[in-house]
Structure formats: C-alpha cells, structure tokens
N, C-alpha and C positions, 0 to 999 in steps of 0.2 A: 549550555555553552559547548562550545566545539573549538579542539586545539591540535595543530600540529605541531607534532614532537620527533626529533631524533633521538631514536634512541641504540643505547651502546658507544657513545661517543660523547664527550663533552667539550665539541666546537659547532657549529651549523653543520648545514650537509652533509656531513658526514653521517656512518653510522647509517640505521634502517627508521626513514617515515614512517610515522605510525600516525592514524587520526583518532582523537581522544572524544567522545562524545558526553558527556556528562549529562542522563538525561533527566528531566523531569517528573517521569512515570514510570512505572516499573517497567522493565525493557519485557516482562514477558507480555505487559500488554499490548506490544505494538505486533502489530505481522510482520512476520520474516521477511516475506516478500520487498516489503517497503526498507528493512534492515538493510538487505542485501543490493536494491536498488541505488541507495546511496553510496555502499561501497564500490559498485561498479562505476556509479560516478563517477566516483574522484578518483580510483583506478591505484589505489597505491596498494603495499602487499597486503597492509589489514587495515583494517578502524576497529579499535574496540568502545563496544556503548558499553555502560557503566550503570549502574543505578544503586541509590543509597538501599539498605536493610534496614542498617539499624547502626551506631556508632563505631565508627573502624569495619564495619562490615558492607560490600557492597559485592551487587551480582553483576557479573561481566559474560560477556558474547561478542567472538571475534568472524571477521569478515574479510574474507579476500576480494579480490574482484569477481571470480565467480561463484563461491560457494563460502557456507559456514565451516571455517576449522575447531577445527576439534580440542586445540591448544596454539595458543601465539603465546612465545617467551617477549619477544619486543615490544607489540601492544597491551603488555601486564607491565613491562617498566616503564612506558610512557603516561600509561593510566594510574602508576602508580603516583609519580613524579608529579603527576597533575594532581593529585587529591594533597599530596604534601605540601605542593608546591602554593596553591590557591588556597591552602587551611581546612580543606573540609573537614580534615581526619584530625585526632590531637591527639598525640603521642608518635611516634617511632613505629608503629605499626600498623599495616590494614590487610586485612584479610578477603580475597575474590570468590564467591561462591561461583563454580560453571556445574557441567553438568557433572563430573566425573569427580566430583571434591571443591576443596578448597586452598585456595594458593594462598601461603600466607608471604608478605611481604614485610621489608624491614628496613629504615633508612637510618645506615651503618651511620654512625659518630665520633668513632675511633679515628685514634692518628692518622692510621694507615689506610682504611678505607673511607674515610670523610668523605660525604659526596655520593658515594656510592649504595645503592638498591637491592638488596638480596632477597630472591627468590625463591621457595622453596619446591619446585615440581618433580610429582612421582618420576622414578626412573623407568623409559622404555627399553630396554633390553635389544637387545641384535645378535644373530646367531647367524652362522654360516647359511648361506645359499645354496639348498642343494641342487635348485634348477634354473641357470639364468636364460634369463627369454630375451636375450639382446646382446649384442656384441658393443665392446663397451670401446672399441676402434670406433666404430659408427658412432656411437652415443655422445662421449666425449673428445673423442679425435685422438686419442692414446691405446693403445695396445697392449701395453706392460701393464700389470696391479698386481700389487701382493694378495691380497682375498677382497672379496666381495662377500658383504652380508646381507640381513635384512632383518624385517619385521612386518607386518598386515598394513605396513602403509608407504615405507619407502626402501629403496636399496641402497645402501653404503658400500662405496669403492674407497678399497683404500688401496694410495699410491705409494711408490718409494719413497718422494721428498717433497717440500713445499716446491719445487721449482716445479714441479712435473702438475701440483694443484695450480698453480695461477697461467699454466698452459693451456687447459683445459679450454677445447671451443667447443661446447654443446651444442647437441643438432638438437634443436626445439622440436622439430616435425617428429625426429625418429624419438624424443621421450615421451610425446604426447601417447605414442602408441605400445608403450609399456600400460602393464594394469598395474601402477605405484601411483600416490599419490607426487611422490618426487626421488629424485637422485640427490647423493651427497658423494661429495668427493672429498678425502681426508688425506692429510700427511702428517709427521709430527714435524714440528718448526727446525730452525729459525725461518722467519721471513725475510721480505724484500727490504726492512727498513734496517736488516741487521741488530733485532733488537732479539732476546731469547723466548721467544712463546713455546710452550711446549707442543701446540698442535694445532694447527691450520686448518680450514674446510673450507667448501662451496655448497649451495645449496641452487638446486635447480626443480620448479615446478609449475612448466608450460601449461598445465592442462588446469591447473587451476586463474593462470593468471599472471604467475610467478616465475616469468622466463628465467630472473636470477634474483632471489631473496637477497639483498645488500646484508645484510645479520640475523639468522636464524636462529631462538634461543631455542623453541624445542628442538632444532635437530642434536643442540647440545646435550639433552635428556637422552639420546642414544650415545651420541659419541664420550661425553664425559665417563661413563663405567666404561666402554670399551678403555680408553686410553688413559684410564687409570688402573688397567690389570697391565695393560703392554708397559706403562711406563714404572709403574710400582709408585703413583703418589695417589695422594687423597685432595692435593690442593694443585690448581691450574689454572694458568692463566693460555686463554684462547684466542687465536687471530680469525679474523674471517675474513678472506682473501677476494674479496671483492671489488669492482672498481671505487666503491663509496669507505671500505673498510668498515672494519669494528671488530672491539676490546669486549672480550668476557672472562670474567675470574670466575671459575667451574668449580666446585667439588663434591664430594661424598657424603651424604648425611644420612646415614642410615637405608632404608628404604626412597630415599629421596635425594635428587640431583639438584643443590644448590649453585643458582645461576644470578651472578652480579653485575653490575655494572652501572653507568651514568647517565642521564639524561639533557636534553635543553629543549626551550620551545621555541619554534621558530615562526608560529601565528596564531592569533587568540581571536575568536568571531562570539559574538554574545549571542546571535542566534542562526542558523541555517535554514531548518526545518518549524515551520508553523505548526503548533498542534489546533 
C-alpha cells in the first residue's frame, strides 16, 4: 500500500509530503536502484518504504529524489501515522530499525499533546566553522550572520531575526557547488503569524533534489541542542519558515533530540508497484 502524507501540520498541504510505502517484502530484498527509481518518480523530498519485523517493530529506508538519506525526521512521522493510523501496530508505540539504530516513536494521548507523534533521534551536534568555502551574500542573498556552523554534512547560518530567515532567496546553482549535503538558515522567533515560536529555520538542498525541504525534522537534530544552550530551555516549539510552513515541538532527552508533531493523509493507492 502507498500513501501520501503531510507531515508536520494538521490541515492538507501544508506542512512536508512524504510518500509512505508499506511494503510487502523485506525492503532489503529489493534493489536500491529500483528504491530510488521511484522516488525520483514522484519527485517529492523523500518516500520512506517501510517493512514489518516483527510487532511494533519495522525497518525503514528513506529516498529523496536523487539519493538514499541517511535520516528523514518527516518520512518517520508520516510512516509513523500510517502504521497507527491503518492499525498495523497495537499500542502507542513502534519502533524503525535504519541503519544507524532505532527510532523509537510514540503516539502522545495526553491533554496537551493529543494528536501528536514523538520521536526520538540521536542528536547531531554543530560546532563553529572554521573554514567557510562560500560567501553566504551569494548563497542566500544576505550579508549579515551572527555565526556559521557546521557538521560532515551540512552548514548552519544563523541570522539576527526571523524576518532576515524568510528573506532568504537561495542561489540553487552557487549551493550545489558547496561540498554540504545542505544549508540551514536559523533565527530565534516570533514569526510572521505573530504567534511566539522560539526558533525558526530554512533548509535548503539543491544537490540532492531539495531546492527548499517545506519541514525538515533531522536538520532539527542539529538545531534543537544549538538553541537549547543559546536559549536556556530543554522544551521548544519550532517554526519552519517555509512557503508550505510546519509546527515542530523539539526537545532534550538525554543523548537524544525528541521531535514531535502531527500528521494527515492526503491519498491512499492499494498498489503502485507490481512484485
């Protein structure tokens, strides 16, 4: 079965497509090659394919248009929402085997978070830049940043305000020929809706596919510890300043960046792919 889901948002369109593949055989029987064929397909930031293990436990593998990622925060809430959503899983939890661990997942039932998906993925770290290979005038069309960080797969700019993030007009061409996987542009809130988020971003990554990720959960696995040392909290709520938008509740758990949020489906196909 194959579903698309928004995720990070609980209206349509909004929020970040994700395609949900539910497969029949164990995803590592199939070839990549054919994996990845389909998600160039349909062309959205990821599909993640899914396959049962064993009860509440299934193995996931995500897809952008051109290559295998190495983590999707959105196509683990869409995949989650689908397994809750259609019954496969019983209980309030299911757990994703990839290659680097296991994500364990949780469908909150509380007052306050009813509705909502919590994630648990390792935290990736970000440390100052001590060599930027780009001018970040060119890059993003801005001049001003307070620091720039990074880590072995993307760069983080962080800016004055949110106003200065949703100005941002990325030169596609001049990020492709960084050696990052992606740019991330960060501010701490309020945003446009006048509502209090405490930190806003963008994610940008042409070279895979992903001129602008509409809501990126792992680049919150970096930002979440950064702007929980600048801000002094362990609990966050996150804007992602995109033209699609999306809502992430971030926080601290130990060795681990807990990322929340909601889902909806917006198409259900019984089969795509003929085995």
């Amino acid at each position: 079965m194959f579903f698309l889901v928004d995720a990070f948002t609980d209206a349509p369109f909004l929020g970040n497509p994700a395609g949900v593949y539910l497969m029949t055989k164990d995803i590592l029987s199939y070839k990549t090659e054919d994996l990845q064929r389909m998600a160039t397909y349909f062309d959205w930031s990821e599909i993640s394919y899914i396959s049962r293990i064993s009860e509440n436990k299934y193995r996931i593998r995500w897809f952008s248009p051109r290559d295998e990622a190495p983590l999707c925060g959105h196509a683990t809430l869409a995949a989650a929402h689908i397994l809750f959503h259609t019954g496969h899983v019983t209980g309030n939890r299911v757990d994703f085997v990839f290659n680097d661990g296991i994500i364990q997942t949780t469908k909150e039932t509380d007052s306050i978070n009813n509705g909502f998906i919590s994630m648990l993925f390792p935290i990736k770290p970000i440390k100052k830049a001590q060599d930027i290979p780009f001018d970040p005038k060119e890059i993003i069309g801005i001049s001003e940043y307070e620091d720039i960080l990074k880590d072995d797969l993307v760069y983080v700019i962080i800016l004055k305000d949110s106003n200065c993030v949703r100005r941002v007009k990325p030169n596609s061409k001049a990020i492709k020929k960084i050696n990052a996987r992606a740019i991330i542009v960060t501010a701490r809130g309020p945003n446009k809706h006048n509502c209090e988020y405490d930190f806003c971003s963008r994610y940008f990554a042409p070279s895979v596919g992903l001129y602008e990720d509409p809501v990126c959960g792992s680049a919150h696995c970096r930002l979440t510890p950064y702007w929980a040392q600048i801000l002094n909290k362990t609990e966050m709520l996150a804007f992602q300043a995109s033209e699609r938008t999306g809502i992430l509740k971030v926080g601290l758990c130990g060795d681990y960046v807990r990322i929340s949020g909601r889902a909806v489906i917006t198409a259900e196909f019984l089969s795509l792919w003929r085995h």
